[in-house]
C-alpha positions in Angstrom: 82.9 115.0 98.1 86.5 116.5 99.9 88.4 118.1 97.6 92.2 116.4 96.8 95.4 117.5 95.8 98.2 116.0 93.6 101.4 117.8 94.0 104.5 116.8 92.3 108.1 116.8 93.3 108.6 119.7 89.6 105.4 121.4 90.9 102.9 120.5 88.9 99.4 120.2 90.5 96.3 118.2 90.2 93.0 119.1 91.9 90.3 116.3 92.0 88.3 114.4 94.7 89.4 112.2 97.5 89.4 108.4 97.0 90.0 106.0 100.2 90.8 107.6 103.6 91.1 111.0 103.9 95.0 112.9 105.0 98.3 112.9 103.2 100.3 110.1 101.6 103.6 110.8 99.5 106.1 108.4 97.4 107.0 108.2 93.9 104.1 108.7 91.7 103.9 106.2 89.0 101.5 104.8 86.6 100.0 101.5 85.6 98.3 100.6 81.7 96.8 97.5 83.1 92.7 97.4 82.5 92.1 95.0 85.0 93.8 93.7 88.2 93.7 97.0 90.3 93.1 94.8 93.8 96.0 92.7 92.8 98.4 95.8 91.8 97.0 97.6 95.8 98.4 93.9 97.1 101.6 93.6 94.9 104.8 94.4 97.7 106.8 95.5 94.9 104.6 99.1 95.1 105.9 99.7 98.3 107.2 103.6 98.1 104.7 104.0 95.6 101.7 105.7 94.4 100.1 104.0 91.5 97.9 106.1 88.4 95.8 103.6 87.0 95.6 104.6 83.6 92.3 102.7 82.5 90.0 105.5 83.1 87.1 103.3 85.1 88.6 101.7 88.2 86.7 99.4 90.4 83.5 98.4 88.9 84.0 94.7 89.8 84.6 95.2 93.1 87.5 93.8 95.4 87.1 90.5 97.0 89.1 88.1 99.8 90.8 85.7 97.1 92.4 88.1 94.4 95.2 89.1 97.0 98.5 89.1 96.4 100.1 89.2 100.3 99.0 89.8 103.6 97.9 93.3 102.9 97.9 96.5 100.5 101.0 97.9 100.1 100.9 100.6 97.8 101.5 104.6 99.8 98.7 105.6 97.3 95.9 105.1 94.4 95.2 107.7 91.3 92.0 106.3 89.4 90.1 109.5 86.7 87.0 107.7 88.3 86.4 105.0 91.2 82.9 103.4 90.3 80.4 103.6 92.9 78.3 100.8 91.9 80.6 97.3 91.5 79.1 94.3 90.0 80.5 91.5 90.4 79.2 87.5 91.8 82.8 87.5 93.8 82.9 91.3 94.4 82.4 92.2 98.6 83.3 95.3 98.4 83.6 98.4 96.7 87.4 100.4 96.0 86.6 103.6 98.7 85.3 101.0 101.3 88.4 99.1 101.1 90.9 102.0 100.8 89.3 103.6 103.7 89.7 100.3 105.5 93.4 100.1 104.6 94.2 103.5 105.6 95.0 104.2 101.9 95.0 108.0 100.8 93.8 108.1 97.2 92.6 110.8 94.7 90.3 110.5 91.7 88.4 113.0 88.9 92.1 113.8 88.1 93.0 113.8 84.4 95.2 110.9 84.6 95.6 111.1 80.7 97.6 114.4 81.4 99.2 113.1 84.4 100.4 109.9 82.7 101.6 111.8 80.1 103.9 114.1 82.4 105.6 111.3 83.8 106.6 109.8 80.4 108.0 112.8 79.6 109.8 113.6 82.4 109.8 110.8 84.6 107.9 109.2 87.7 108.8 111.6 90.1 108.1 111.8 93.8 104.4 113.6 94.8 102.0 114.3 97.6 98.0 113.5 97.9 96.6 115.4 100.6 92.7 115.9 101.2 92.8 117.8 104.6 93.2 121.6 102.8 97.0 122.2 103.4 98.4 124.7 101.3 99.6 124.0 98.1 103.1 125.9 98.5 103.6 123.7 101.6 102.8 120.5 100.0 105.0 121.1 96.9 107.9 122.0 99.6 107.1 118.6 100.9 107.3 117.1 97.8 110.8 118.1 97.1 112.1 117.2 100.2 111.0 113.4 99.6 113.8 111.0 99.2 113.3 109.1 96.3 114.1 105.2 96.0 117.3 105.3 94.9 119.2 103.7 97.3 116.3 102.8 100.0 115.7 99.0 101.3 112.4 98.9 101.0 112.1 94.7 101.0 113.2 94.9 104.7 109.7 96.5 105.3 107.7 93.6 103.3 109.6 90.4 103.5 108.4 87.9 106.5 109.6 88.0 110.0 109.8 83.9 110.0 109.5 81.2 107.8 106.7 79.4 106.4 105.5 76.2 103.9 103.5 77.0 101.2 100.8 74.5 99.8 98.3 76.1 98.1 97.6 75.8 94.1 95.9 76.7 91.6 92.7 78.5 91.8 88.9 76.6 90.4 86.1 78.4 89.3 84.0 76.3 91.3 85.9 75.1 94.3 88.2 78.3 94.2 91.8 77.3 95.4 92.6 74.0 95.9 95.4 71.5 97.5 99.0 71.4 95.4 99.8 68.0 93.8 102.3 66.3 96.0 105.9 67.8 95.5 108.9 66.8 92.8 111.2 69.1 94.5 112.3 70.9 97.4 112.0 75.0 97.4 113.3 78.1 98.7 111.8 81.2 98.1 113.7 84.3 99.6 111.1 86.5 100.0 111.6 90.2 98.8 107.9 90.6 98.6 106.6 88.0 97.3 103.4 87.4 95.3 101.1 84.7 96.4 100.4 83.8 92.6 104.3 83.1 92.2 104.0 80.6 95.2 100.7 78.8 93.8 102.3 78.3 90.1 105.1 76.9 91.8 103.5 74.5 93.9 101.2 74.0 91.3 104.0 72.9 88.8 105.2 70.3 91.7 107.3 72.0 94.2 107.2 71.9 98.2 107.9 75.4 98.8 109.4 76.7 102.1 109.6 81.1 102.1 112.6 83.0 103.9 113.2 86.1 105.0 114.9 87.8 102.7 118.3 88.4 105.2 118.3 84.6 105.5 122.3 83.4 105.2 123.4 81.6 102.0 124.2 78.7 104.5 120.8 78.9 106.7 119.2 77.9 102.7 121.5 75.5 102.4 121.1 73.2 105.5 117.5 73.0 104.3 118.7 71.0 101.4 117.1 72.3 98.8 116.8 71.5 95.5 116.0 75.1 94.1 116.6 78.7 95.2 113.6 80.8 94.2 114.5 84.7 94.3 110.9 86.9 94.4 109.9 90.3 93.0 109.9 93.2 95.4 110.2 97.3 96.2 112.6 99.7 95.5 116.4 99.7 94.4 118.2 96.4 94.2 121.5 98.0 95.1 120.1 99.1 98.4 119.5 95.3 99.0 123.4 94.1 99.6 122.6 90.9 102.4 120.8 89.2 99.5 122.9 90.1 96.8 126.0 88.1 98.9 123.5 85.2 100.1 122.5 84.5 96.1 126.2 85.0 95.3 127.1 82.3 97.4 124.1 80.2 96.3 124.8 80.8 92.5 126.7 77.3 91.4 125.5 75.1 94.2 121.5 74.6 93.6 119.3 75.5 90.3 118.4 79.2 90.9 115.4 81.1 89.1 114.6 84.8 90.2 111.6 86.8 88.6 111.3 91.1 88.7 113.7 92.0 91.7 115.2 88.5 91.8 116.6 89.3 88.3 118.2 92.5 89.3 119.8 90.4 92.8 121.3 87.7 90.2 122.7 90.7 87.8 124.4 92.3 90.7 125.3 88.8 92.2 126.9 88.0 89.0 129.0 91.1 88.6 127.0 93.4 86.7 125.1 97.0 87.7 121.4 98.2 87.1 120.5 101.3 86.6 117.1 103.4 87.4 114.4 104.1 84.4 112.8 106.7 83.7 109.2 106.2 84.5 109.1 102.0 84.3 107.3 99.4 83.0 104.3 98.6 84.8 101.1 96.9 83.5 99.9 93.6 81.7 100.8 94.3 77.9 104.7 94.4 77.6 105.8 92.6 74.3 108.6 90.7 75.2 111.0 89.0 73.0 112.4 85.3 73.9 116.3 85.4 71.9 116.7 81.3 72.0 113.5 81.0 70.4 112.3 84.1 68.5 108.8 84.0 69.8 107.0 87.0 71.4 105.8 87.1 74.7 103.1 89.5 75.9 104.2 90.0 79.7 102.7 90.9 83.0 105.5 93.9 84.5 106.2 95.9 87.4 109.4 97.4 87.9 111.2 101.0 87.9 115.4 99.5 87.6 116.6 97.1 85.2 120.0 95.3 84.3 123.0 96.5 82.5 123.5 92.9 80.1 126.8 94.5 79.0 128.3 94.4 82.6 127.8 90.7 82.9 128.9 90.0 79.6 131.8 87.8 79.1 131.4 86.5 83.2 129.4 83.3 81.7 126.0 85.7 81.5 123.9 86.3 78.3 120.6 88.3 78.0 118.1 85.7 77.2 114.5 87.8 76.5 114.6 91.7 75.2 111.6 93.9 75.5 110.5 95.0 72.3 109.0 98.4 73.4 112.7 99.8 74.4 114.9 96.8 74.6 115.6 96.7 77.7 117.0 93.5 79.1 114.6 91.3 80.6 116.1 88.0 81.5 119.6 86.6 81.7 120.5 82.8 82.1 124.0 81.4 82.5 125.1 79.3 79.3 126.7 76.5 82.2 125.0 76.5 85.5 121.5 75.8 86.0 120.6 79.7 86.7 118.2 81.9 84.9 115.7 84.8 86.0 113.3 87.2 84.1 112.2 90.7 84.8 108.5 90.6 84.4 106.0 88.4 86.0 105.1 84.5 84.5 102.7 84.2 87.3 100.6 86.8 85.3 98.7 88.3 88.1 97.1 90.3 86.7 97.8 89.5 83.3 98.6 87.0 80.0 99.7 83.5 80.7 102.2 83.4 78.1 105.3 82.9 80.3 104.2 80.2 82.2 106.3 77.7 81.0 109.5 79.3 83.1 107.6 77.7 86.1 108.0 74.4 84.4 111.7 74.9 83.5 112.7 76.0 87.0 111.0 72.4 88.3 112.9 70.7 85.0 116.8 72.5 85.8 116.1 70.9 89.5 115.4 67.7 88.2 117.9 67.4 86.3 120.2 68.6 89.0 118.8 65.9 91.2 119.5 63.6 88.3 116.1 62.1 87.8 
């Protein structure tokens, strides 16, 4: 097999095999403890920038197929798997994870030690890196690699959200039918889309919402003269501060219609509501995150993907309160206003992949709107 390089932004350098088509990629290299779900993390828009270390050490053995998508397309700048089985076996699988990378364009690497590799970032932090496959030499690609420019401050959403927009009406997948028809809808939606997930739209229309999907530089007033009854604010790439035409649209939205934002969606509503957010050091992705609701007391185990979270202190005392708290460093992970109908949480209750614990936001969202509507 060709020979592949890993070379990080500190200089630190992994030889293994290429994975995927063969060249360069470069963005932030991060890493991912889910087991399972590898075709929906290559789909997810919010790995835009990104190249994801799969930390489960055998990636791809059920294959990849047309309905586990999560958008339009892979997203992710690059894939780090210790070993990319050649033999999937699966009754849905099509095709196998080099076939599809190659046919993506996606520049991957495997036979890494990705125990050492995760390791480094947790120590000192996803950092930006280089896979290249076509020889270069390594002093060159580790100049490269410093010379990236991180995601601090970089709209990445304007290179995933939709050009126009479009109804949603699909809903929940059957084993034997596979997805099927929505029930007809309770309430009127807009999503903005940041880069959205397709399983965030199903659940939605599932729970009994006609869903409409925006660009995410729609106008606060464009939303509005759809009459909605709900504001839906997606997950999505990069730095939330580098995202300013959405932060003023949801400010002006905030106190007019129910709002509910998941992953970047929360960190839009912190900055709409005053506060800051703030970059961590190597993020929470993966589908095991214990999560800690505060009204109720009960633990969560969460679905996550992000790499910036919110401040709670700098929206305290502006109406704000934190309302879950992640148990495995407390950061904040989901704020609700103690008057208007507004809440959001940073990890994912479309669980995709992942547990199905936090479904029940979906089914609050549609409540607050009902209530609103006063039915």
């Amino acid at each position: 097999m060709t020979p592949a390089v890993l070379v990080l932004r500190d200089g630190r350098v992994f030889r293994g095999r290429a994975l995927g088509a063969e060249g360069e990629t470069s963005g932030e290299v991060i890493f991912n403890t889910a087991m399972t779900g590898y075709q929906e993390i290559l789909t997810d828009p919010s790995y835009r920038g990104q190249i994801v270390t799969m930390t489960y050490p055998l990636i791809g053995n059920y294959g990849l197929n047309v309905e586990d998508v999560e958008s339009r397309r892979p997203w992710v700048n690059g894939f780090i798997v210790k070993e990319a089985s050649p033999t999937p076996s699966s009754w849905r699988g099509r095709t196998g994870l080099d076939a599809y990378l190659k046919t993506h364009g996606i520049v991957g690497i495997q036979g890494i030690d990705t125990r050492a590799l995760t390791r480094h970032l947790r120590d000192h932090g996803a950092q930006d890196g280089v896979i290249n496959s076509t020889g270069e030499d390594v002093a060159r690609l580790q100049e490269r690699a410093r010379a990236l420019p991180g995601l601090v401050g970089r709209d990445l959403v304007r290179e995933v959200t939709v050009d126009a927009p479009f109804t949603w009406r699909e809903g929940a997948w059957d084993l034997a039918r596979g997805y099927q028809p929505a029930p007809p809808g309770e309430c009127k939606v807009v999503a903005f889309d940041a880069g959205i997930k397709l399983n965030i739209l199903r659940q939605l229309a599932a729970t009994g919402c006609d869903v409409t999907v925006v660009p995410a530089a729609t106008p606060a007033a464009a939303v509005m003269e759809m009459k909605p009854d709900g504001v839906f604010l997606s997950n999505g790439p990069g730095d939330p501060e580098a995202v300013p035409y959405l932060v003023d649209s949801v400010r002006e939205l905030v106190g007019t219609v129910p709002v509910f934002g998941i992953c970047l969606g929360h960190q839009i509503l912190g900055l709409a509501a005053g506060g800051r957010t703030y970059k961590l050091p190597f993020g929470h992705h993966g589908a095991n995150h214990p999560v800690k609701d505060l009204a109720t007391g009960k633990v969560e185990i969460t679905s996550q993907n992000h790499g910036f979270a919110v401040d709670p202190d700098s929206v305290a005392g502006k109406g704000w309160e934190p309302s879950h708290v992640n148990l495995n460093d407390s950061t904040c992970e989901g704020l609700r206003h103690r008057e208007l109908p507004v809440f959001s949480v940073q990890y994912h209750p479309e669980a995709s992949p992942g547990p199905h614990d936090a479904n029940y936001l979906f089914h609050r969202f549609r409540e607050l709107m009902k209530r609103s509507k006063g039915s």
